[in-house]
N, C-alpha and C positions, 0 to 999 in steps of 0.2 A: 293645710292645702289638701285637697280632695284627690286621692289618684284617678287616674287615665282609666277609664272603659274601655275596653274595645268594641270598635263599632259592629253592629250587626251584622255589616254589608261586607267587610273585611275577613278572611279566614287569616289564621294566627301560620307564620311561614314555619315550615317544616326544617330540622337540620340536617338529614342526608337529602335535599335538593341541592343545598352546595357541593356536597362530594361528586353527587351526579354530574355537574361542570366543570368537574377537574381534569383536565388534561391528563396529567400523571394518570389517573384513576382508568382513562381511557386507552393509553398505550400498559398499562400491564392487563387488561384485560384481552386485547388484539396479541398481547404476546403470549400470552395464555392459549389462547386458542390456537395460535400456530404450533407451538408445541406440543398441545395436544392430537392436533391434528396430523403433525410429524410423526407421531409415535404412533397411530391407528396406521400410517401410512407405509412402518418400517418397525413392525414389534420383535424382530432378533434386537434389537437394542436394547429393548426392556427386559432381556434374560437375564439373570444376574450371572459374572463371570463364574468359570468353574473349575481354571487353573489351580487351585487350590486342593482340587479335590484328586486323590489317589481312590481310585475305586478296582479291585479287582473282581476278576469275573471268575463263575464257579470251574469253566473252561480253564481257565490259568492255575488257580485252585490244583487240580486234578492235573494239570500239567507238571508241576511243583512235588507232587507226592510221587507220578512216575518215574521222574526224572530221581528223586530219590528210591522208589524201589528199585529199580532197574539200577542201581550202582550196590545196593545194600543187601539186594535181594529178598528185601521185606517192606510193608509197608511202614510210612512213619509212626508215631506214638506222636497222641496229642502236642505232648510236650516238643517234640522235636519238630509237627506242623506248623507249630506256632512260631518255633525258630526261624522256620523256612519262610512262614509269609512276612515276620519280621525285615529280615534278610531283604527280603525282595521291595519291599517299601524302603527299607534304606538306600537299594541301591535307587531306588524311583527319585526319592527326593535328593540322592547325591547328582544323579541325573539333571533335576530340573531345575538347580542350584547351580550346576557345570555351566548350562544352559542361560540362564539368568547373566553368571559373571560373562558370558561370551569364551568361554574356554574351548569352547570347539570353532574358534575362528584363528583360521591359518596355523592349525595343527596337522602336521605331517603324518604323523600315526592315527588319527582322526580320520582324515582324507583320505590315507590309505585302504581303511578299513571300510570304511562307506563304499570306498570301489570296489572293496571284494566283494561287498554284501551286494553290490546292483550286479556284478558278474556270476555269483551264484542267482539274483532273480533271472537273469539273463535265461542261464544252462534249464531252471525249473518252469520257465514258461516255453523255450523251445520243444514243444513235442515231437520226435521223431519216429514216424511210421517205421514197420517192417520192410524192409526192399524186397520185390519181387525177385528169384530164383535169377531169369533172365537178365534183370539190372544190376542182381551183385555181381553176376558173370561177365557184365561188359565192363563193369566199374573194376572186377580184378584183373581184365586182360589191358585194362588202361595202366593200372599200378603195378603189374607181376613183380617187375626185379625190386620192390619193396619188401616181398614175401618169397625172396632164396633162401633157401635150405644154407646155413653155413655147411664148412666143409666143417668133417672130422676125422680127426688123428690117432693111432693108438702106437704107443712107441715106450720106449725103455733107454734110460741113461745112463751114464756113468761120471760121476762128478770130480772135478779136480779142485778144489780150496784157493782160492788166493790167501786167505787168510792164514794157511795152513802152510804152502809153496811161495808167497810172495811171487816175485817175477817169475818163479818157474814151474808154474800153474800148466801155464799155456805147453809148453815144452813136454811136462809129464803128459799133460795127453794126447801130444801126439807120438811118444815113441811105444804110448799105450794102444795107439789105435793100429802098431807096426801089429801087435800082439794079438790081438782081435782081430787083426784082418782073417775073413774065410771063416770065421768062427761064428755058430750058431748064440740066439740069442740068450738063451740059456746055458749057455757053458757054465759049468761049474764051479770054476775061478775065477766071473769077471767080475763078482762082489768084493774080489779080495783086492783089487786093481786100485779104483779110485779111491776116493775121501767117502765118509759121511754127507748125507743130505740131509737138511734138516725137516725135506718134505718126502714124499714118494718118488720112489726110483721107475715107477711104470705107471704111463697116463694109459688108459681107456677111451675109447670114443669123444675126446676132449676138442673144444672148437678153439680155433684161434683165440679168440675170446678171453676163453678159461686158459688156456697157456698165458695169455697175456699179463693177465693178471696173476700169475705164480713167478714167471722169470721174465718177465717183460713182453716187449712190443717187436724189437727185434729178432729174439730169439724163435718166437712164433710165428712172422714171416719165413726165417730162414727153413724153419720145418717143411714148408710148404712145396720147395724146392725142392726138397730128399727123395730120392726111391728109397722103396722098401724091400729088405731081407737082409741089409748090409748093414754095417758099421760103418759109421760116417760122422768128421770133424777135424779139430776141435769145431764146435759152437759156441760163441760166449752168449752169455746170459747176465741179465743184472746181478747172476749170485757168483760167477766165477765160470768155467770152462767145464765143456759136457761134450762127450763119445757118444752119439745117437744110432739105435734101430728101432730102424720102422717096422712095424708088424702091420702096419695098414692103414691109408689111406683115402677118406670119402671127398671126393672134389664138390664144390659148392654148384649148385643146382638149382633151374626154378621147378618150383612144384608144380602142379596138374592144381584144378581145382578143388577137388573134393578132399586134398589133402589140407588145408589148410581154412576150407570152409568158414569154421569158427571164427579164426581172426580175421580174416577177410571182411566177415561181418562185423568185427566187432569195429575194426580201423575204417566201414562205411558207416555204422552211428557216431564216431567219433568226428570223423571230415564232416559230415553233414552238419551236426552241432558245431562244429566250430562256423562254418558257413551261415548257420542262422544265427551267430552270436554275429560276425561279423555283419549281416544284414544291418543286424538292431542297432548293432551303435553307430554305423553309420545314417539310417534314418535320427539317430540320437543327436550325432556330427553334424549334420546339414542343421539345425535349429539352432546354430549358436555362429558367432562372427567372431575370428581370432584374431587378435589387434598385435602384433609386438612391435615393441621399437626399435627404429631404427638402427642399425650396425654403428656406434662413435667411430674416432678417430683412430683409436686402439686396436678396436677390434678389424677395422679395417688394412689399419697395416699387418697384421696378424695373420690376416687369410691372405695379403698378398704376399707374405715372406713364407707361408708354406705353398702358397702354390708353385713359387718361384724355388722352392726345395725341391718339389716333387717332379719339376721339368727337367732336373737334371739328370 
């Protein structure tokens, strides 16, 4: 049998004209192109990510060896550079590991800390001018009795023991202040009178304050009340009973301005910042909506068994 010619008139069919009609073939090419075309449209997505990468800067570098000279008072040694940037990349990737498990979510110490660090940016972006002469002067005639002079004391005791006397502390010093009566502060024998003290027998220019804190809160009040040149008590004190003379007495006072100038200024940088801190979070406050829930049933009887306490 003779094979088949092909006839002249006829060209022989090609086999990518069928792919050419493939559907399939037609939708990944349309899909193709939009993807492409997405991406010309939106190339931060073709960045490859960069979470991975710990890069420090020559800045940090340099921040790192200060921070060690300034404690060491030398600069590091290779070896001990390489510790430091060590160190500090561990702490990066313990960081962003923390991060990853969610460990900074609804941690207390966490939280806490964060609001220090935005109340320290707070204080480092309020810049506070110089106040003019005439505006600290109105600002301290608004505040004055902030800036009184305490009073000051200067006086000499005589101590009785409880420790020593038991209940009859009180008693010895008073048939000791029969003794003293009319007698100068320095008599010669009035060390030989009381007990031991296990601080100073004579304050100096001493403010309420600083008494208070040596024999308490009352004892220092009571001083207050004494004339001076006499012998005068008992006094109790937190330590035991005391015979007091006053050698002198400064009553509490406001100052004039120029006395106190310094702090005046310093208590008008102080108010002012707190004033622009208070600005800032509250433009900080208005951007946010506080939801809480409502009072239950518990809580509701709660606040009316104390309020119904507190009518009585």
């Amino acid at each position: 049998m003779t094979p088949d010619r092909a006839l002249p008139g006829n060209a022989q069919r090609s086999p990518w004209r069928g792919w050419l009609r493939e559907p399939l073939l037609h939708f990944l090419l349309i899909g193709g192109a939009l993807f492409a075309a997405y991406a010309a449209l939106n190339p931060s997505t073709n960045v490859p990510a960069q979470s991975n990468q710990i890069r420090l800067t020559r800045d940090e570098l340099r921040q790192l060896a200060a921070v060690w000279a300034a404690k060491w008072q030398r600069p590091p040694t290779p070896e001990e550079m390489n510790s430091l940037v060590e160190n500090r990349i561990r702490d990066e990737v313990l960081y962003r590991e923390s991060l990853a498990l969610g460990l900074d979510q609804n941690d207390t110490i966490v939280r806490r800390r964060l609001a220090q660090k935005m109340e320290f940016l707070a204080e480092d972006t309020s810049a506070i001018r110089d106040p003019a002469e005439a505006e600290l002067r109105a600002w301290f005639e608004q505040n004055r009795a902030s800036f009184a002079l305490p009073g000051r004391i200067s006086f000499r005791h005589v101590y009785f023991s409880p420790d020593q006397r038991r209940q009859a502390a009180r008693e010895a010093a008073g048939k000791a202040l029969t003794t003293l009566a009319g007698k100068p502060a320095d008599w010669p024998t009035t060390a030989n009178i009381g007990d031991r003290f296990m601080f100073q027998d004579q304050y100096a220019e001493s403010t309420p304050e600083q008494l208070a804190g040596v024999f308490g809160t009352s004892f220092a009040q009571a001083l207050s009340g004494l004339q001076a040149g006499v012998w005068q008590g008992p006094i109790e004190s937190g330590l035991g009973w005391h015979l007091v003379f006053i050698d002198s007495i400064t009553r509490q006072r406001l100052p004039i301005f120029e006395e106190v100038e310094a702090e005046v200024k310093a208590a008008w940088i102080n108010a002012q910042r707190a004033e622009e801190k208070r600005k800032l979070f509250a433009a900080m406050r208005a951007r946010y909506e506080v939801v809480l829930p409502p009072p239950d049933a518990t809580d509701a009887a709660t606040a009316a068994g104390a309020s119904t306490a507190n009518s009585r």
